[in-house]
LODRENVEX-857463 format. One record per atom (N, C-alpha, C, O): atom name; x, y, z. Coordinates in steps of 0.1 Angstrom, whole numbers. Example, Ala and Ser with C-alpha at 12.3 -4.5 7.8 and 13.67 -1.06 7.14 Angstrom:
<sites>
@name->N; X->132; Y->-57; Z->78 .
@name->CA; X->123; Y->-45; Z->78 .
@name->C; X->132; Y->-33; Z->78 .
@name->O; X->142; Y->-33; Z->85 .
@name->N; X->128; Y->-22; Z->71 .
@name->CA; X->137; Y->-11; Z->71 .
@name->C; X->129; Y->0; Z->79 .
@name->O; X->134; Y->11; Z->80 .
</sites>
This chain:
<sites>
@name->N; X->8; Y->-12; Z->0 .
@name->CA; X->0; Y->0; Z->0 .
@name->C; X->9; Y->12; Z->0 .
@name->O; X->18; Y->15; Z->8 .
@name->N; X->6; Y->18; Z->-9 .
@name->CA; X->12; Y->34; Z->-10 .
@name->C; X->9; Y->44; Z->1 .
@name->O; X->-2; Y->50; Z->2 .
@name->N; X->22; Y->45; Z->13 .
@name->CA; X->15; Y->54; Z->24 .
@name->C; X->26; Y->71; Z->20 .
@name->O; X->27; Y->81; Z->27 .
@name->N; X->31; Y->69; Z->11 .
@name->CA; X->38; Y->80; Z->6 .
@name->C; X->31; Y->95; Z->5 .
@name->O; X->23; Y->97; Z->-4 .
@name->N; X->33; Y->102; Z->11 .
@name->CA; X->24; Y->118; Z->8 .
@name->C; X->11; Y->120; Z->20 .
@name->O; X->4; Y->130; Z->22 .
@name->N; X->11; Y->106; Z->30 .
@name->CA; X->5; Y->106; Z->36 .
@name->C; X->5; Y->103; Z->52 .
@name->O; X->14; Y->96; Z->56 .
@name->N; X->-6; Y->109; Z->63 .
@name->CA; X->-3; Y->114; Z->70 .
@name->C; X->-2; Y->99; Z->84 .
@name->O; X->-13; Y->96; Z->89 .
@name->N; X->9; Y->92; Z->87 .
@name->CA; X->14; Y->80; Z->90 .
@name->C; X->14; Y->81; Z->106 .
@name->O; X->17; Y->71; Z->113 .
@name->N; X->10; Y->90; Z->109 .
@name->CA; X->12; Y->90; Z->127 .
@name->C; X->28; Y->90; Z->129 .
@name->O; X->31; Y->90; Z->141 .
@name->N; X->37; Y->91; Z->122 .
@name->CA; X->51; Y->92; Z->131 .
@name->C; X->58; Y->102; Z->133 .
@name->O; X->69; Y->101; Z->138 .
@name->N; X->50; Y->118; Z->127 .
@name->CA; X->57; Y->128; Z->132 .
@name->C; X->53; Y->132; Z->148 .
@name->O; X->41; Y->132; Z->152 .
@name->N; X->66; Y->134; Z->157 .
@name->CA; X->63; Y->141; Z->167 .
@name->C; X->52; Y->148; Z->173 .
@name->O; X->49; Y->159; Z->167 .
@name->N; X->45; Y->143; Z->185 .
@name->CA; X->37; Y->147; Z->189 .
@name->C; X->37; Y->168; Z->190 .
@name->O; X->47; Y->174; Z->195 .
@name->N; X->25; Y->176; Z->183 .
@name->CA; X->29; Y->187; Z->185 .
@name->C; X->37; Y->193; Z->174 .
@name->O; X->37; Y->206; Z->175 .
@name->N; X->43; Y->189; Z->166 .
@name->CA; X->50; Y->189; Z->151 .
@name->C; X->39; Y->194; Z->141 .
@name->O; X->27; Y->190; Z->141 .
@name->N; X->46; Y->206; Z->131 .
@name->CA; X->40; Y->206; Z->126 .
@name->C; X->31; Y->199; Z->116 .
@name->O; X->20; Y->200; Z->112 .
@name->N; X->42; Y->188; Z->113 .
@name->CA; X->38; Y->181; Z->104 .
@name->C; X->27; Y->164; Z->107 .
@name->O; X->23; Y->154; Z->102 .
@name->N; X->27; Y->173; Z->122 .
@name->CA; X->12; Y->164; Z->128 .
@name->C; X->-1; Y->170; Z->123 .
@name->O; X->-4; Y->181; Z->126 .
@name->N; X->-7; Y->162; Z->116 .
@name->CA; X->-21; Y->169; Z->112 .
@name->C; X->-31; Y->158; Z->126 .
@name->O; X->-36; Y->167; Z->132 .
@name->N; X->-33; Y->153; Z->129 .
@name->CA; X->-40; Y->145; Z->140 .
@name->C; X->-33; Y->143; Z->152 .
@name->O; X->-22; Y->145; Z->148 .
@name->N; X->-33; Y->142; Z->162 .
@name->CA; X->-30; Y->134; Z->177 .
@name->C; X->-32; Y->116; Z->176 .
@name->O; X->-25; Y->107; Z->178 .
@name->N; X->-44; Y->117; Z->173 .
@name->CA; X->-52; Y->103; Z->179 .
@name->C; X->-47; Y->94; Z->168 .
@name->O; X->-46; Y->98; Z->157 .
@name->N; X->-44; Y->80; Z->172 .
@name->CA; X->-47; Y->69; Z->168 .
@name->C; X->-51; Y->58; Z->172 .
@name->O; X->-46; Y->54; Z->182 .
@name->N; X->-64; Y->49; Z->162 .
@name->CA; X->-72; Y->45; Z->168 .
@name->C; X->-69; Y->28; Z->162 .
@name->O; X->-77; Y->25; Z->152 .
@name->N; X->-59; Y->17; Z->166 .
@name->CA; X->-53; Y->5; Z->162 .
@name->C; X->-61; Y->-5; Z->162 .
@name->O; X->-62; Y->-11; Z->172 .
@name->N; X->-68; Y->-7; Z->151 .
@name->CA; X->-82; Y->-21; Z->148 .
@name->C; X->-74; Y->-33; Z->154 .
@name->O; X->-62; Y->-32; Z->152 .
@name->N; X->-77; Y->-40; Z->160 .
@name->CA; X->-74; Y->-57; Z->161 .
@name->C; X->-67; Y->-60; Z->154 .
@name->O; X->-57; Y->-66; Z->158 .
@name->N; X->-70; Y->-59; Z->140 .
@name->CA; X->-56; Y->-67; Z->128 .
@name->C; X->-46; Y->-57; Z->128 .
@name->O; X->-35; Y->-60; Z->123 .
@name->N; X->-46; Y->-41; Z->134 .
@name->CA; X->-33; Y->-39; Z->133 .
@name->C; X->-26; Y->-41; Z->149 .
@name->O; X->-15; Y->-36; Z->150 .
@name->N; X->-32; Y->-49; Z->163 .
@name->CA; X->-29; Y->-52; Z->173 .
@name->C; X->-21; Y->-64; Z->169 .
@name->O; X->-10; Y->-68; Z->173 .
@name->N; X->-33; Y->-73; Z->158 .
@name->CA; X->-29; Y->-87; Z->162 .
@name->C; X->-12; Y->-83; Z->152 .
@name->O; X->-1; Y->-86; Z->158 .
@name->N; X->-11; Y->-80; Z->143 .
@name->CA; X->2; Y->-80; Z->134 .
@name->C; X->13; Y->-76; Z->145 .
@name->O; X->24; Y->-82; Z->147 .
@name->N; X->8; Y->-65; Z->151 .
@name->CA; X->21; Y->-60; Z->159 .
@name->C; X->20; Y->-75; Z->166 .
@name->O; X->29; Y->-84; Z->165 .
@name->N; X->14; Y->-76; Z->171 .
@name->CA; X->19; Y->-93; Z->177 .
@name->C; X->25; Y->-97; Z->173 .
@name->O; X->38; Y->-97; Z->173 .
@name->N; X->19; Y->-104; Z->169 .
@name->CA; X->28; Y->-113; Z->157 .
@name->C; X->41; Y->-109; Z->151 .
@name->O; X->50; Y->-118; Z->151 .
@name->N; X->45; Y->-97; Z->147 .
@name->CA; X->58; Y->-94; Z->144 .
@name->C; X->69; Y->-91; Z->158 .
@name->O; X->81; Y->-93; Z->156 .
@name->N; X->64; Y->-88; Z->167 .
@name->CA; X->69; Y->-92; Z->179 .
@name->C; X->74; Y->-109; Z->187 .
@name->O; X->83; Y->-112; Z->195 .
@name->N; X->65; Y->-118; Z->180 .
@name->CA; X->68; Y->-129; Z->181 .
@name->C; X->77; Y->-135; Z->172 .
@name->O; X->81; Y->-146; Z->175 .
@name->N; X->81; Y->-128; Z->160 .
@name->CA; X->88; Y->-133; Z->151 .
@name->C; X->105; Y->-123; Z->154 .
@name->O; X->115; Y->-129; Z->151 .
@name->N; X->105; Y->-113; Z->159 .
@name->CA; X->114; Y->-107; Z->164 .
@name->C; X->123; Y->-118; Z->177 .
@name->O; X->135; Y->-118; Z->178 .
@name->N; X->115; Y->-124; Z->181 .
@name->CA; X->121; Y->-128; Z->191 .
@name->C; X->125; Y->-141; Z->186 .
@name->O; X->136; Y->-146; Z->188 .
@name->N; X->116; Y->-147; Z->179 .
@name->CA; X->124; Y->-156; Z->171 .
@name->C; X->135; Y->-159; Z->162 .
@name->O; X->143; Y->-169; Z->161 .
@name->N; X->135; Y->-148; Z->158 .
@name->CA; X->152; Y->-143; Z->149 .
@name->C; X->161; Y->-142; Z->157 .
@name->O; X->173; Y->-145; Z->155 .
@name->N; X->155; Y->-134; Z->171 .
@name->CA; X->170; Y->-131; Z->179 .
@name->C; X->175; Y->-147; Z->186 .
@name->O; X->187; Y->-148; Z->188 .
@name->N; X->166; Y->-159; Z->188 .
@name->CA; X->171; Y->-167; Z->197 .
@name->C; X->177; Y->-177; Z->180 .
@name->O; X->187; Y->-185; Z->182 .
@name->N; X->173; Y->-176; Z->168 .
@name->CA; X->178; Y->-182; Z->158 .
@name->C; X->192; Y->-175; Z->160 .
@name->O; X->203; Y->-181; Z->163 .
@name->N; X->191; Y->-166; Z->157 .
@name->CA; X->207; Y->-155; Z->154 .
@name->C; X->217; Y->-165; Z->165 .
@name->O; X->227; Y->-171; Z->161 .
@name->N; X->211; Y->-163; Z->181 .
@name->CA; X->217; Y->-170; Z->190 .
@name->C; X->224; Y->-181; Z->192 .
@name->O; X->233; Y->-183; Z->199 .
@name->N; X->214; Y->-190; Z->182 .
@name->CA; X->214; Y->-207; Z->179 .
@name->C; X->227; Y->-207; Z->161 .
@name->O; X->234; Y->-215; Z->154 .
@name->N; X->225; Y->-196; Z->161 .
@name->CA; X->235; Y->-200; Z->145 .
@name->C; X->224; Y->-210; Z->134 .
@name->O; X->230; Y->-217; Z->126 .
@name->N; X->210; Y->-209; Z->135 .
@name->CA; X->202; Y->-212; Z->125 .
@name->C; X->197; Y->-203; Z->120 .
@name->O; X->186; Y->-199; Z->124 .
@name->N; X->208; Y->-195; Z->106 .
@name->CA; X->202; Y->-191; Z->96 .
@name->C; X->190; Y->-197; Z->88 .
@name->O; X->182; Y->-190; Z->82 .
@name->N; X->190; Y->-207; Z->89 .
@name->CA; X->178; Y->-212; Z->81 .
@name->C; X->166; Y->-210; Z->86 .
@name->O; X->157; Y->-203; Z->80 .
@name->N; X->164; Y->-218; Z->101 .
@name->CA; X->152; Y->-212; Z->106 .
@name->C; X->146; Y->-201; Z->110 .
@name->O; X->135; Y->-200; Z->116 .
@name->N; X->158; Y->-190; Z->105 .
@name->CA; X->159; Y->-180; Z->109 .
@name->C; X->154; Y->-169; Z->99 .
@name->O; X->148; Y->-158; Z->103 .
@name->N; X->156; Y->-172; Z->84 .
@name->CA; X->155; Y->-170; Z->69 .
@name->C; X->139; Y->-175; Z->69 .
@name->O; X->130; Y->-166; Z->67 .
@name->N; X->136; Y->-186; Z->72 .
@name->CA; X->121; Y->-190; Z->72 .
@name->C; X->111; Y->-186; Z->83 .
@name->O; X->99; Y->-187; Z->79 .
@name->N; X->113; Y->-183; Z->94 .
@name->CA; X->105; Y->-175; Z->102 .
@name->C; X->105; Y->-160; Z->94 .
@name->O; X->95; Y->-155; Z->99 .
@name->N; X->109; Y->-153; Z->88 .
@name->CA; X->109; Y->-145; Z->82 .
@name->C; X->100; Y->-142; Z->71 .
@name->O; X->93; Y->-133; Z->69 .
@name->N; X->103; Y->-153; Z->66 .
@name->CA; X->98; Y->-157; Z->53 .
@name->C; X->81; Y->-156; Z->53 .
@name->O; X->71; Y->-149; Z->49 .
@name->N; X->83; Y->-166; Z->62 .
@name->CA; X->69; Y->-173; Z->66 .
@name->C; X->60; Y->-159; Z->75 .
@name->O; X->49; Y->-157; Z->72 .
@name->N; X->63; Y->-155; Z->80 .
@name->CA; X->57; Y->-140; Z->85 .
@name->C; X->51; Y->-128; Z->71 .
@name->O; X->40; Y->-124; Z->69 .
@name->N; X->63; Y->-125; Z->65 .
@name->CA; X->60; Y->-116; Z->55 .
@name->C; X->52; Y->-124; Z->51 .
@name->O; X->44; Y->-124; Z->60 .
@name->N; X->46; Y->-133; Z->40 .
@name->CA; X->43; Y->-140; Z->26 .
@name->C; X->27; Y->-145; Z->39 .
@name->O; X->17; Y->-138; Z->39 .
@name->N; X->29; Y->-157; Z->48 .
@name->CA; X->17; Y->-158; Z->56 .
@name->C; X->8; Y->-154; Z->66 .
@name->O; X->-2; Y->-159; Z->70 .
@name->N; X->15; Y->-138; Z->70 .
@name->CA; X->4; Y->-131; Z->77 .
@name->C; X->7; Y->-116; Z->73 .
@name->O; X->-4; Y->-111; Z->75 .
@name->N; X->16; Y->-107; Z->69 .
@name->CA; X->18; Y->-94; Z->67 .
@name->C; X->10; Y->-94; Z->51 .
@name->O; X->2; Y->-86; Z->48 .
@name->N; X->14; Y->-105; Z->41 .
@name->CA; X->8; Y->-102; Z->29 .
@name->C; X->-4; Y->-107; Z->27 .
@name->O; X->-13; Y->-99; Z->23 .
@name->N; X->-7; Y->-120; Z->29 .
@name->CA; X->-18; Y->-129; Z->28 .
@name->C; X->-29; Y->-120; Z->33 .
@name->O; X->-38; Y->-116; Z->26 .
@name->N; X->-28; Y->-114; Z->47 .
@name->CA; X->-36; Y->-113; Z->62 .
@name->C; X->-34; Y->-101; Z->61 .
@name->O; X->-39; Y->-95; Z->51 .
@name->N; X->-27; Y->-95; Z->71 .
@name->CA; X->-31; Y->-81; Z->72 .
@name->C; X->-35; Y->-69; Z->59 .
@name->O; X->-43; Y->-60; Z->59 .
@name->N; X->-25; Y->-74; Z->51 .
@name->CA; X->-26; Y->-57; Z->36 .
@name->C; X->-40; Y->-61; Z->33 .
@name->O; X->-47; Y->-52; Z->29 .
@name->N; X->-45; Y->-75; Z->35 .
@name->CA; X->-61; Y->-73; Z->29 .
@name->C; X->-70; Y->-67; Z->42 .
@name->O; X->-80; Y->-61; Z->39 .
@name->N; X->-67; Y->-68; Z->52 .
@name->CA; X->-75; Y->-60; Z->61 .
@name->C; X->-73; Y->-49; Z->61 .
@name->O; X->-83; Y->-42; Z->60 .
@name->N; X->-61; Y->-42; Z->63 .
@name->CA; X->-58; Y->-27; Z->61 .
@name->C; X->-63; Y->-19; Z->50 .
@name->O; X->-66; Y->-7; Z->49 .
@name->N; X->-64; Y->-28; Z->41 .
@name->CA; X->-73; Y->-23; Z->26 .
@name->C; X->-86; Y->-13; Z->35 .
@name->O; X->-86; Y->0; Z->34 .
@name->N; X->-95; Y->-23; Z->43 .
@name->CA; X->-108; Y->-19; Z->43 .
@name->C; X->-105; Y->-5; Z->55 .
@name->O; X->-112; Y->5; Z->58 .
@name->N; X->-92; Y->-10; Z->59 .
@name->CA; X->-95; Y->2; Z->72 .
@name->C; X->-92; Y->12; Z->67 .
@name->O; X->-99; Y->21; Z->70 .
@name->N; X->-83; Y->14; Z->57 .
@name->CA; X->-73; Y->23; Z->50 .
@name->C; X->-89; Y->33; Z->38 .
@name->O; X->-89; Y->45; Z->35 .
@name->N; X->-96; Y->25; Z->34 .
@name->CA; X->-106; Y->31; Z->28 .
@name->C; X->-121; Y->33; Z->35 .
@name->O; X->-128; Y->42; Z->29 .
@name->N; X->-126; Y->26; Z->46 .
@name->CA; X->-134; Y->27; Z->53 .
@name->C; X->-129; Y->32; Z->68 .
@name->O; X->-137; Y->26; Z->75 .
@name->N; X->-126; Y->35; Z->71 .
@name->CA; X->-119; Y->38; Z->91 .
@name->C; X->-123; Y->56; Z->90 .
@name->O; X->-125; Y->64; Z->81 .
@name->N; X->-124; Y->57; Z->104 .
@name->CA; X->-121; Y->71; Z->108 .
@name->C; X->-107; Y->79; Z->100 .
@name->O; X->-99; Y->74; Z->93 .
@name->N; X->-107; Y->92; Z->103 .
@name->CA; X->-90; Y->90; Z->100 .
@name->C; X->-81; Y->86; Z->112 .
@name->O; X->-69; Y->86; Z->112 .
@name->N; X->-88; Y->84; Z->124 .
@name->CA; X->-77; Y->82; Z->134 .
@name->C; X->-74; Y->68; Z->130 .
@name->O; X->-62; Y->64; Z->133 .
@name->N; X->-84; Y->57; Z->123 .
@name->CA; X->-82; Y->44; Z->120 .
@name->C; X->-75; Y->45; Z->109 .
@name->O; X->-65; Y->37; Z->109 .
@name->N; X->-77; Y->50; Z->101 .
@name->CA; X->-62; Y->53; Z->90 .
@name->C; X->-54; Y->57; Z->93 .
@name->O; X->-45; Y->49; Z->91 .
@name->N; X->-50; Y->67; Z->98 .
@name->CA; X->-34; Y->74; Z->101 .
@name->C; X->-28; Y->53; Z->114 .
@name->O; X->-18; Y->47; Z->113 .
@name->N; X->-37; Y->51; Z->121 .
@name->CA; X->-29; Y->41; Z->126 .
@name->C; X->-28; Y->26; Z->121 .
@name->O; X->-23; Y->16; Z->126 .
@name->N; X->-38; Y->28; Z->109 .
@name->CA; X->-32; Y->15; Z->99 .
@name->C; X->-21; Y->15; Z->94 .
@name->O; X->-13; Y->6; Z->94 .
@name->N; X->-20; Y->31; Z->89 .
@name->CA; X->-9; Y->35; Z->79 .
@name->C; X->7; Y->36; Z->87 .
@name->O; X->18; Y->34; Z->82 .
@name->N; X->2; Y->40; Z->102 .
@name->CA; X->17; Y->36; Z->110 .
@name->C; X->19; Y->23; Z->111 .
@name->O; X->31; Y->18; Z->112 .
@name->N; X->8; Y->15; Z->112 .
@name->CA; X->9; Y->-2; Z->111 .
@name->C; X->20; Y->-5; Z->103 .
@name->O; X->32; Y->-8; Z->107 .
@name->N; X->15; Y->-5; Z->88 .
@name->CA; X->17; Y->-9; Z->79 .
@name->C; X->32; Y->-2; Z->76 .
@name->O; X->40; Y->-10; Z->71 .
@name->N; X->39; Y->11; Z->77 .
@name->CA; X->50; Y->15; Z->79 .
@name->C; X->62; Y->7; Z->90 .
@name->O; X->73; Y->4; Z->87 .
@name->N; X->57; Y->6; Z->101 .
@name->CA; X->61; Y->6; Z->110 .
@name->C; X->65; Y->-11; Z->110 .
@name->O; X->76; Y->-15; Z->114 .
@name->N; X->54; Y->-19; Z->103 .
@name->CA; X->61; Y->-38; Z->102 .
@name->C; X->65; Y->-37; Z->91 .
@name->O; X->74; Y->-45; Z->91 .
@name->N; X->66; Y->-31; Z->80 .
@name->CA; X->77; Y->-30; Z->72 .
@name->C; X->91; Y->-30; Z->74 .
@name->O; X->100; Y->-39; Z->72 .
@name->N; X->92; Y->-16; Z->82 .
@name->CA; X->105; Y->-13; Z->83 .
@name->C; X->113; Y->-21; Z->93 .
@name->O; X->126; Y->-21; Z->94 .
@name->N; X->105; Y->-29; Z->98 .
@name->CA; X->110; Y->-37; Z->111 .
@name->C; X->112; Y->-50; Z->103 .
@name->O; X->123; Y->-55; Z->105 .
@name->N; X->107; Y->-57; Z->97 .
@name->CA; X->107; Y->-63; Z->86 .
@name->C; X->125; Y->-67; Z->76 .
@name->O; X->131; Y->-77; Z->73 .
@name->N; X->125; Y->-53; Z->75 .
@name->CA; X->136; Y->-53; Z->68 .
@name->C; X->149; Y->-52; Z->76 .
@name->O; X->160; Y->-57; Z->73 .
@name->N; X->146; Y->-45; Z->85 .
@name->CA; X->156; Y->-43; Z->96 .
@name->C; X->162; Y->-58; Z->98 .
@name->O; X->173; Y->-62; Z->96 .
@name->N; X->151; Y->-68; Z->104 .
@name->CA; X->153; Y->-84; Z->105 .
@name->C; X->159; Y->-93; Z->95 .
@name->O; X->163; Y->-105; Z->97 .
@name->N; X->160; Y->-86; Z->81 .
@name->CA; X->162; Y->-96; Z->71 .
@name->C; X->177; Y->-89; Z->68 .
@name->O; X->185; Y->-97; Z->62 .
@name->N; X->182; Y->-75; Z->72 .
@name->CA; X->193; Y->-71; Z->68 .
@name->C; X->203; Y->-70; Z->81 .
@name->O; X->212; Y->-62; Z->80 .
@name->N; X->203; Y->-76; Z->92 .
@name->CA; X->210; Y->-79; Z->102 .
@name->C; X->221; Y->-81; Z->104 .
@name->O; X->224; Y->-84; Z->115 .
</sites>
């Protein structure tokens, strides 16, 4: 999803470039942060163990069976149906497991 030009929740509270305060996180963007939290921890104890592999596939297996499959089709409806406080905090969702995402894969 294209969150480019738009307003993501991660400027500084009180910032100009805050157009809102509030954000308001649906269940699929609770349950994802979960879940990417549980895969975080799983890389760090792989990293630990010296299993690249199951370390590459917990990875794998997150992006492709729950960030793509699962959530981008839910964020769809929030991202076009939500308040905007439910958009601006899909849109930090969806930014925010990205970049964490990639952080894990480039380690």
């Amino acid at each position: 999803m294209n969150c480019e030009g738009q307003d993501c929740g991660l400027a500084p509270h009180g910032s100009d470039a805050c157009t809102g305060s509030y954000l308001d996180f649906s269940p699929a963007d609770r349950w994802i942060v979960s879940r990417l939290q549980k895969v975080e921890q799983e890389v760090a104890q792989h990293f630990a163990d010296y299993r690249f592999d199951l370390l590459s596939r917990a990875i794998y297996e997150f992006v492709w069976d729950e960030y793509c499959d699962w959530y981008l089709e839910l964020a769809k409806v929030q991202v076009q149906q939500g308040s905007e406080a439910q958009q601006r905090a899909t849109r930090r969702t969806l930014v925010r497991v990205l970049e964490t995402v990639l952080r894990l894969a480039h380690r």
